[in-house]
LUMROVO-396088 format. One record per residue (C-alpha): residue number from 1; residue in three letters; chain; x, y, z. Coordinates in Angstrom, 2 decimals, padded with zeros to 5 digits. Layout:
ATOM gulo rovex figu      xx      yy      zz
ATOM  NUM   ALA    A       X       Y       Z
...
END
This chain:
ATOM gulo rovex figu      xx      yy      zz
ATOM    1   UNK    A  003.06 -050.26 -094.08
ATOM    2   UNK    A  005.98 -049.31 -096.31
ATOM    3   UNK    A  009.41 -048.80 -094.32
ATOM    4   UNK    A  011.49 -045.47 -094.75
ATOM    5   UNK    A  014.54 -045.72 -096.12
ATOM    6   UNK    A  017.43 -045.51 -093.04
ATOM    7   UNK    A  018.20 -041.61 -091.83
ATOM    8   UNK    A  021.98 -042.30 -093.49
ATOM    9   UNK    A  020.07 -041.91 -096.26
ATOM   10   UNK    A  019.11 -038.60 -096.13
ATOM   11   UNK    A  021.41 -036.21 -097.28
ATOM   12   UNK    A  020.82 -033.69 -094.44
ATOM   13   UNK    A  022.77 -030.08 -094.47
ATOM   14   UNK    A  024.48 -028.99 -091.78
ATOM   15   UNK    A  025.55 -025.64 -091.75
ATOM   16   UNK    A  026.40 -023.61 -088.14
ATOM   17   UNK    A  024.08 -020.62 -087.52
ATOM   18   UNK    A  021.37 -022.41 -089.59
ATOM   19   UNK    A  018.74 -025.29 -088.83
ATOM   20   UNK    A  019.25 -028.87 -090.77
ATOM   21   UNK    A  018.28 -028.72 -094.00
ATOM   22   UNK    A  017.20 -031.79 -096.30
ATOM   23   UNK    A  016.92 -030.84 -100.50
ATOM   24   UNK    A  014.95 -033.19 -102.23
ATOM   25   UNK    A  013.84 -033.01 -105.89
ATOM   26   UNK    A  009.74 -032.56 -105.83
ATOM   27   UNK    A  007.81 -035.70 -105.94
ATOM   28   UNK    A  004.68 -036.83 -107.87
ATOM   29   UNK    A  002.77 -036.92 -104.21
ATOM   30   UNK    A  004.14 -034.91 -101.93
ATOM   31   UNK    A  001.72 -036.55 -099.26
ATOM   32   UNK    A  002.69 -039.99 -100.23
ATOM   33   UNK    A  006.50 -038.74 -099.96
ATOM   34   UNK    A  006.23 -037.92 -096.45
ATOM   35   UNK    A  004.31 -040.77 -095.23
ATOM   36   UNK    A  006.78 -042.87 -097.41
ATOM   37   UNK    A  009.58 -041.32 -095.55
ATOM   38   UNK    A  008.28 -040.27 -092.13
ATOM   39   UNK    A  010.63 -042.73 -090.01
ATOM   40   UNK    A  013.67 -040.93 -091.35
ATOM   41   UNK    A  012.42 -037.70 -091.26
ATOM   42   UNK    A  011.38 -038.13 -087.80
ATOM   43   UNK    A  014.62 -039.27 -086.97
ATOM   44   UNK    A  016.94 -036.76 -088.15
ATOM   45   UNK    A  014.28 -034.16 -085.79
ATOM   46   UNK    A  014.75 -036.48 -083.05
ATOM   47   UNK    A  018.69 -036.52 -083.91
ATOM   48   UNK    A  018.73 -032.26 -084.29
ATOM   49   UNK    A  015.80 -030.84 -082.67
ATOM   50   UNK    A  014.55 -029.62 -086.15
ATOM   51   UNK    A  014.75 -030.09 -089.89
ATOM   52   UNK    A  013.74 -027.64 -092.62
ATOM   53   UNK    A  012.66 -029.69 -095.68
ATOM   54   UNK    A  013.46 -028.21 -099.02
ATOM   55   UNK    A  012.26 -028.95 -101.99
ATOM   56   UNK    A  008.26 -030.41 -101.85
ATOM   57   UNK    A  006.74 -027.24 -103.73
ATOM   58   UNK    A  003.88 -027.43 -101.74
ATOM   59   UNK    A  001.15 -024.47 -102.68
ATOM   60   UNK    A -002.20 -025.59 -100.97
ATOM   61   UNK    A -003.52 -025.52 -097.88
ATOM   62   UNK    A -004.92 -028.92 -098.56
ATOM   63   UNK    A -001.52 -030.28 -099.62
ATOM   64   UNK    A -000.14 -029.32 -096.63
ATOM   65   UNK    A -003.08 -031.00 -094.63
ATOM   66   UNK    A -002.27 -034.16 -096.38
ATOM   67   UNK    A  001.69 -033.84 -095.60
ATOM   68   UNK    A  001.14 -033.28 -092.15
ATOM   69   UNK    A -000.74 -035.74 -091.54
ATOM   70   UNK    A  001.53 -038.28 -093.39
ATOM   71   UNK    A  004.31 -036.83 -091.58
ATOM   72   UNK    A  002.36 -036.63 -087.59
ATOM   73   UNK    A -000.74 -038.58 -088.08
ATOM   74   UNK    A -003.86 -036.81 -086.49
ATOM   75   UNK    A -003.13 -032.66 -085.86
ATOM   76   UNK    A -003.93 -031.41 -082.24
ATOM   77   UNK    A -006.77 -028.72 -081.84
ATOM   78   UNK    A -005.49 -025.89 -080.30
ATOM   79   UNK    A -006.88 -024.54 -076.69
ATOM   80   UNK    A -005.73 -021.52 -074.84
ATOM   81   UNK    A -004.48 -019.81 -077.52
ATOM   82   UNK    A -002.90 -016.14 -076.35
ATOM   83   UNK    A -003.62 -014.76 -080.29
ATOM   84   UNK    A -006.38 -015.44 -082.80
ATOM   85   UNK    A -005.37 -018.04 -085.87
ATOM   86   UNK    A -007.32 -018.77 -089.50
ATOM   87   UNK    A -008.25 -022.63 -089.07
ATOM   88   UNK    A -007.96 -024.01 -092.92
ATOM   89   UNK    A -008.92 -027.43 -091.68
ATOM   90   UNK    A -009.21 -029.22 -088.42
ATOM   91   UNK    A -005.60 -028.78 -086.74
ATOM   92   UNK    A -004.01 -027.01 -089.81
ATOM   93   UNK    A -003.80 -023.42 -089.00
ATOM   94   UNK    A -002.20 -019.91 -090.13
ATOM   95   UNK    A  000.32 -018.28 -088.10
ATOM   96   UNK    A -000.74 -016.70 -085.11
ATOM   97   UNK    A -001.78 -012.42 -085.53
ATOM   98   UNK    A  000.72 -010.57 -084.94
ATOM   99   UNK    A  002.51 -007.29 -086.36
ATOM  100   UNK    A  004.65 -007.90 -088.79
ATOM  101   UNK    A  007.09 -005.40 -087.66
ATOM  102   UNK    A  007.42 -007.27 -084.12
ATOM  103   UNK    A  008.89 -010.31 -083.89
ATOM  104   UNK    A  007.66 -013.07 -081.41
ATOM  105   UNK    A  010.33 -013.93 -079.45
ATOM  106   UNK    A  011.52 -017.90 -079.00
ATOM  107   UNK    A  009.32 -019.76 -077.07
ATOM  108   UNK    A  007.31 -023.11 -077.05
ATOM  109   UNK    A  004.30 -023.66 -078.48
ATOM  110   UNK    A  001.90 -023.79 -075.15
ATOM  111   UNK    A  003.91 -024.69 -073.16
ATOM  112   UNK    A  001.75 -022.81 -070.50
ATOM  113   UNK    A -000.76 -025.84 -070.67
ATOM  114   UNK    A -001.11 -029.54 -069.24
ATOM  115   UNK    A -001.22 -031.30 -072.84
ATOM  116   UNK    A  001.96 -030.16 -074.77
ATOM  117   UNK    A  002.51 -030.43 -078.53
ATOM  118   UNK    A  005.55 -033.02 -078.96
ATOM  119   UNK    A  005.70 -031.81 -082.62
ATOM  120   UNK    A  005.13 -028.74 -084.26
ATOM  121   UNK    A  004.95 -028.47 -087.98
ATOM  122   UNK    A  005.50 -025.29 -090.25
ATOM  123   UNK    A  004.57 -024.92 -093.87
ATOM  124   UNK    A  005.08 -021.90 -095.92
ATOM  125   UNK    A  002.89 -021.22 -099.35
ATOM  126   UNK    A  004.61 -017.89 -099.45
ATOM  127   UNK    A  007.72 -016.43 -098.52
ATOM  128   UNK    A  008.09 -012.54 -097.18
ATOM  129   UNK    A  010.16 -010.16 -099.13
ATOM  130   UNK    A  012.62 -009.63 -095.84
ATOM  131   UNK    A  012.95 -011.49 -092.49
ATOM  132   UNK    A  010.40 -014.13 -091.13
ATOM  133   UNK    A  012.26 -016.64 -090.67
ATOM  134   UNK    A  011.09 -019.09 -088.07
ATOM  135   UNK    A  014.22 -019.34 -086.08
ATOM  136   UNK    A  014.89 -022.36 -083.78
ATOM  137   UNK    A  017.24 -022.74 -080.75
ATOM  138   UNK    A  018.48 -025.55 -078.96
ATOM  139   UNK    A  016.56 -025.88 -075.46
ATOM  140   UNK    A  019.32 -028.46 -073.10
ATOM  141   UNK    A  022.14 -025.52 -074.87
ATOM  142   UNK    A  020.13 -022.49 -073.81
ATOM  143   UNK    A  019.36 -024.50 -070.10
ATOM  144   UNK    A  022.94 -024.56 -069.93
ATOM  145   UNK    A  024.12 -021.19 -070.61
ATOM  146   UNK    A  021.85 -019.66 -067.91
ATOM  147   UNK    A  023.09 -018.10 -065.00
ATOM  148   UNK    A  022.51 -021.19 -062.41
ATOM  149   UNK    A  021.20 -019.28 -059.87
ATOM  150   UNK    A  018.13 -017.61 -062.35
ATOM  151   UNK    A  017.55 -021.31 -064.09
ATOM  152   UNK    A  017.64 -022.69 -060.54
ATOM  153   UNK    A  014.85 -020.67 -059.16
ATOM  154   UNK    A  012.93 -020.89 -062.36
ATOM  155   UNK    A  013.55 -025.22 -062.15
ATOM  156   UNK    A  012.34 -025.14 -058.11
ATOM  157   UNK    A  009.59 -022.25 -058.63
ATOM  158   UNK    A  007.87 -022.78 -061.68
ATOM  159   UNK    A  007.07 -019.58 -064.24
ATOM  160   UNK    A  003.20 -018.19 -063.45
ATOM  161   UNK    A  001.63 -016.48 -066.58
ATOM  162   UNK    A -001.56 -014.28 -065.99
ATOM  163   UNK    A -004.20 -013.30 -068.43
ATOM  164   UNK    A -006.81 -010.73 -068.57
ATOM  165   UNK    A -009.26 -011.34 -071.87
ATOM  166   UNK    A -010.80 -008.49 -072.90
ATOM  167   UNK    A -012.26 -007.85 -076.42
ATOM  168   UNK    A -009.54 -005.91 -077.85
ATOM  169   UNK    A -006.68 -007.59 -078.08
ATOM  170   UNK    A -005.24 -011.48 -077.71
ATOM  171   UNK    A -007.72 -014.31 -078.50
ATOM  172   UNK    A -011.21 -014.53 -076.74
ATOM  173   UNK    A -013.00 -016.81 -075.09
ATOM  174   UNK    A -014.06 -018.54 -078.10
ATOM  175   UNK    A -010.97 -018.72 -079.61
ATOM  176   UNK    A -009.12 -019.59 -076.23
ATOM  177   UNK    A -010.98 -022.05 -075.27
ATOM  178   UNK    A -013.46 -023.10 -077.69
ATOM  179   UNK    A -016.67 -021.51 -075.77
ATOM  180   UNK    A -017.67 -018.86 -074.34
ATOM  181   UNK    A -019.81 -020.25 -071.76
ATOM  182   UNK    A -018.67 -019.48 -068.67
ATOM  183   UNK    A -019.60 -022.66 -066.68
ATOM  184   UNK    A -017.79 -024.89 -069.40
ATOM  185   UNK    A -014.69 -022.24 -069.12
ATOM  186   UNK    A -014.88 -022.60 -065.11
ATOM  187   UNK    A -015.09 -026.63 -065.76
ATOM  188   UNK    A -012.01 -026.25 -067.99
ATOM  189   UNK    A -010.00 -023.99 -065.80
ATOM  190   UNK    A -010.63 -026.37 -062.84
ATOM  191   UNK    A -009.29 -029.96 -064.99
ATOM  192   UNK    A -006.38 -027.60 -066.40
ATOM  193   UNK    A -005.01 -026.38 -063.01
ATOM  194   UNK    A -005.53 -022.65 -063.71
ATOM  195   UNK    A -006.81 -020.17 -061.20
ATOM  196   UNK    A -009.96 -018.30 -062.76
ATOM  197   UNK    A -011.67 -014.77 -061.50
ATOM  198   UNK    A -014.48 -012.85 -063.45
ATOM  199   UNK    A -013.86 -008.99 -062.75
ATOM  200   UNK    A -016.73 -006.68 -062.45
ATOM  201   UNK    A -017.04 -005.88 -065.99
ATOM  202   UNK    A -017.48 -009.43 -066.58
ATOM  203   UNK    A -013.94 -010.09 -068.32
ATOM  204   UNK    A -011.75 -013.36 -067.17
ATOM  205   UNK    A -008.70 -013.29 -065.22
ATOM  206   UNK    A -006.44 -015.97 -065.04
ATOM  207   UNK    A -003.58 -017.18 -063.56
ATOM  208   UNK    A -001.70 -020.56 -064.24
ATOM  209   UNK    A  001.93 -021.71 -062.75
ATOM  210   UNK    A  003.83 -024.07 -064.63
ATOM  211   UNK    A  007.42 -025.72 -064.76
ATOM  212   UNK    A  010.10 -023.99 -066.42
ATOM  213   UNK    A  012.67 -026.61 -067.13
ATOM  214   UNK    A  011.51 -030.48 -067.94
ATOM  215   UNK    A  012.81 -033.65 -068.71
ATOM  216   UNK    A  012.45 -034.67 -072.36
ATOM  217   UNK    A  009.79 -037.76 -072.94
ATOM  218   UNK    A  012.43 -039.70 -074.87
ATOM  219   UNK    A  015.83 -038.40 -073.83
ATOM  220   UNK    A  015.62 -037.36 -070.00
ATOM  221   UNK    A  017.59 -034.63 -070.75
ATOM  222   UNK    A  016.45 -031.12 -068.88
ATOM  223   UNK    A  015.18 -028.48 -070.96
ATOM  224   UNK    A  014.82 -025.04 -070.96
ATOM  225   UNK    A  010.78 -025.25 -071.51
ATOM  226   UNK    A  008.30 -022.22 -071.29
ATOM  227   UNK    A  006.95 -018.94 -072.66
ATOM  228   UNK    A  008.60 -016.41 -070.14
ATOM  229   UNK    A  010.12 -014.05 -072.13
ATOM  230   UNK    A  007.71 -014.26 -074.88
ATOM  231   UNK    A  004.90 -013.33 -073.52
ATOM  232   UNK    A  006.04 -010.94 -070.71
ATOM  233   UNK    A  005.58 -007.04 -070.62
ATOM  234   UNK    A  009.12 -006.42 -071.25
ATOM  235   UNK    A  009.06 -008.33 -074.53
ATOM  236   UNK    A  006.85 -005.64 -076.13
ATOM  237   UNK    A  007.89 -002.65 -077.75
ATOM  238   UNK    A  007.93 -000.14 -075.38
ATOM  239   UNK    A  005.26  002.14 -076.93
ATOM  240   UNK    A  002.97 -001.10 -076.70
ATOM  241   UNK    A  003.69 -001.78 -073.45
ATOM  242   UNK    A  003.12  001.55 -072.32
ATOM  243   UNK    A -000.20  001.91 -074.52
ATOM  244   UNK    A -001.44 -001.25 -072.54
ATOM  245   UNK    A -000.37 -000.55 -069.00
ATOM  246   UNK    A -002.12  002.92 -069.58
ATOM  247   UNK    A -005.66  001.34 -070.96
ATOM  248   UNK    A -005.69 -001.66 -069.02
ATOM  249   UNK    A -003.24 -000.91 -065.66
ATOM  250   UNK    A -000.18 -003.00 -064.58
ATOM  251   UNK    A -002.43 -005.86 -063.44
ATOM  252   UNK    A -004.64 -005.88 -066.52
ATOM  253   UNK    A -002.24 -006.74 -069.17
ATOM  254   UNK    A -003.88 -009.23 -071.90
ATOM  255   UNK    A -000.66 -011.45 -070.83
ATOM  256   UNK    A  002.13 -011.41 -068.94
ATOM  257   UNK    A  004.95 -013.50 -067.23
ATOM  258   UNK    A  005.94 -013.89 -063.31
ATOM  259   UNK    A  008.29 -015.63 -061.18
ATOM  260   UNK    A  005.87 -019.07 -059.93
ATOM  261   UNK    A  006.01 -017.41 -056.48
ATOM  262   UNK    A  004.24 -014.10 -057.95
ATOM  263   UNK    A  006.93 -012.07 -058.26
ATOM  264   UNK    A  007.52 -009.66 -060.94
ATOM  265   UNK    A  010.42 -010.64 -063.59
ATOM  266   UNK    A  012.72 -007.46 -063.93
ATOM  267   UNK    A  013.48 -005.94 -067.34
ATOM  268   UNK    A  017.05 -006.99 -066.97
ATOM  269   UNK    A  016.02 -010.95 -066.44
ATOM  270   UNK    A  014.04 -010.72 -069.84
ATOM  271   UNK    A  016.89 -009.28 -071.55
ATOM  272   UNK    A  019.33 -011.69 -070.41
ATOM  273   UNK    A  016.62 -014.71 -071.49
ATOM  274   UNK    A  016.20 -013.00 -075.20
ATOM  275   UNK    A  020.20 -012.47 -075.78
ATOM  276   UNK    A  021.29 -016.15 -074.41
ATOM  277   UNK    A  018.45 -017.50 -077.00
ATOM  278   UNK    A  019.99 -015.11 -079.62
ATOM  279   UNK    A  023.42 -016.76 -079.00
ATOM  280   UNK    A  022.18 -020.01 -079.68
ATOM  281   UNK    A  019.81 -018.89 -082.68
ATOM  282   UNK    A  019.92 -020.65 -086.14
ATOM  283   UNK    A  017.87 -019.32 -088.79
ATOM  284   UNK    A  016.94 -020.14 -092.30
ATOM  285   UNK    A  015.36 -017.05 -094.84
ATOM  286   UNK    A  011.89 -019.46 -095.94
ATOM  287   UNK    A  011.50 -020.22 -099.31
ATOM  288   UNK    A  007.73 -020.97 -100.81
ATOM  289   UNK    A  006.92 -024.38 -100.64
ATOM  290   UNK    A  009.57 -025.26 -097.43
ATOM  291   UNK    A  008.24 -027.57 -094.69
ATOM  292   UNK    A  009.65 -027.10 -091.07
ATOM  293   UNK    A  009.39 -029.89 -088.05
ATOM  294   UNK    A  010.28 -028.87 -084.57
ATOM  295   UNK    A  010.37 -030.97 -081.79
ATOM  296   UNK    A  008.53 -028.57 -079.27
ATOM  297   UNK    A  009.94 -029.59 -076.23
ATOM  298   UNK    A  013.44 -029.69 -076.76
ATOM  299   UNK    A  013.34 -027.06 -079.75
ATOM  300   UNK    A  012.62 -023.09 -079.12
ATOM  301   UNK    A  011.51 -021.20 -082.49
ATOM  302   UNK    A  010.46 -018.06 -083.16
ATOM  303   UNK    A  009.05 -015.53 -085.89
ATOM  304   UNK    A  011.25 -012.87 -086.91
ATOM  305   UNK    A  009.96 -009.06 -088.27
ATOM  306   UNK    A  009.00 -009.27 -091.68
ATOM  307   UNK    A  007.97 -007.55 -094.70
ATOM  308   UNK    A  005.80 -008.50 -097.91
ATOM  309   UNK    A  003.54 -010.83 -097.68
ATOM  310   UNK    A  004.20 -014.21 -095.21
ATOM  311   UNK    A  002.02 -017.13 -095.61
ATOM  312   UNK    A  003.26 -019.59 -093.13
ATOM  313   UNK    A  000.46 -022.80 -092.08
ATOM  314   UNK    A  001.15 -024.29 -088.91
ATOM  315   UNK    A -000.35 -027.66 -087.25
ATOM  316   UNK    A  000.78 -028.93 -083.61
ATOM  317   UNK    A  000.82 -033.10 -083.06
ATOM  318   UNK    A  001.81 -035.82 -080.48
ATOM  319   UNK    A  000.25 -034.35 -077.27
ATOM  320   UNK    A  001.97 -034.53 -074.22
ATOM  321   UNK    A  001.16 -034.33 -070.57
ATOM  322   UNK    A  004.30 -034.05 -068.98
ATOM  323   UNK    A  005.28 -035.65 -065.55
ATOM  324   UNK    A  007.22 -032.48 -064.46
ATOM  325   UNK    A  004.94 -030.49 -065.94
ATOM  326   UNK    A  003.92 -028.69 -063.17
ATOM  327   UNK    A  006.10 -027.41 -060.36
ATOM  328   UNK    A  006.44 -029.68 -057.34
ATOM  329   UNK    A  009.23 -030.03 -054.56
ATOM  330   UNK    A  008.86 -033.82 -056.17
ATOM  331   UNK    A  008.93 -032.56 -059.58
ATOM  332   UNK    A  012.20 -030.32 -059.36
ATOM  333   UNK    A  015.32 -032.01 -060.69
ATOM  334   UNK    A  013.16 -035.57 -061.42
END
């Protein structure tokens, strides 16, 4: 195996309002680069919570396959996605659908399930003329800067997210959760902990509660760790959400966010969760050929409003099943 070179090495940027940044001058083998060097990469996103590395000129999906697995070993196949995705290879996917004049809102890659990427891994072949950047914020700084008594309910409660699939919009069946067979969808709903009804019109409607804030595998430290504000109604443009609640009804939505008891999350909560994220947002314009690791769990990111044309690849590696990752009177404040 060859060793990595120590992370002193690595002449790392760092620059306030932006993620870490590593220039390098493009190698023969990009691939063979990144396994070279994994040990130190890894480290300086264990260090920061992310790095952006500059420099590879990667243009191929298949040379980005090959990085990423140098870089994470074997990629995770996605399940309960919330939007459809192009697979290029096993585990090496496009960004997820969704309007480029909307951005998606920090959050952690599904964080609503049992098995958790550790490691998510960003690749863009080609940059957008304006905006879509893939932002990242510090989870333990954004835990922090909560109001305690909203991060405190959310830590002993748990966040409950609800789905309704239709054939409209979001990801399907397939594409959720690899079938469409409803007796291996009821088997997976049962080993994942999520609470499953078929309606009438034979649509799926789910419901699944999860912790909010969780220790970090390798640090302890308590994050701020979930999708509530991403994929809640109040999130949306308002002409979307009211488009929605009109053709499917408040209870219908394709996705939305609760308090674990059931409870409806005011407007107000969302917009404090989006502007204490935005106060701890760094961001980085992408350039074509820039490779991004993010440390899921302790690192937010997001996808800002674009325009041109954005190619970004994404993979997800070193699944996790959390010990606090379901709420528990046992679980809270492990």
């Amino acid at each position: 195996m060859s060793s990595s070179p120590p992370t002193s090495l690595l002449d790392v940027e760092l620059r306030s309002g932006r993620p870490p940044i590593l220039h390098v001058e493009s190698p023969d083998h990009a691939p063979s680069w990144a396994a070279e060097h994994r040990d130190a990469l890894r480290a300086q996103v264990t260090e920061h919570g992310a790095l952006l590395i500059r420099g590879l000129g990667l243009r191929e999906a298949d040379q980005v396959g090959a990085v990423f697995t140098g870089l994470a070993g074997g990629l995770m196949t996605e399940r309960e996605a919330f939007a459809p995705r192009q697979t290029y290879s096993p585990g090496l996917y496009s960004s997820t659908t969704w309007p480029a004049n909307q951005p998606m809102c920090m959050h952690h890659e599904l964080s609503y399930t049992l098995e958790v990427p550790g490691l998510m891994l960003f690749a863009c072949l080609s940059a957008p003329g304006q905006g879509g950047a893939t932002a990242v914020a510090d989870a333990e700084q954004v835990l922090q800067a909560l109001p305690p008594a909203l991060s405190d309910r959310f830590e002993h409660e748990g966040w409950m997210l609800t789905r309704s699939y239709n054939d409209d919009i979001g990801a399907s069946l397939l594409e959720s959760f690899g079938t469409d067979d409803a007796a291996a969808i009821e088997r997976y709903c049962r080993a994942h902990t999520i609470d499953f009804t078929w309606q009438p019109d034979g649509s799926l409607h789910t419901r699944q509660r999860r912790s909010a804030v969780v220790r970090h595998p390798l640090t302890g430290r308590r994050c701020w760790f979930n999708q509530i504000a991403f994929l809640n109604e109040w999130t949306l443009a308002p002409e979307v959400r009211e488009y929605l609640v009109d053709v499917y009804g408040e209870d219908g939505l394709p996705f939305n966010t609760r308090f674990g008891d059931g409870s409806p999350i005011g407007e107000e909560i969302v917009q404090l969760l989006n502007t204490t994220y935005e106060d701890h947002t760094r961001r980085e314009p992408w350039q074509a050929g820039d490779v991004m690791l993010v440390d899921n769990i302790r690192t937010a990111h997001s996808r800002e409003a674009f325009t041109g044309e954005r190619q970004v690849l994404v993979a997800m590696a070193e699944p996790r099943r959390l010990a606090d990752g379901c709420p528990t009177p046992e679980a809270s404040r492990r």
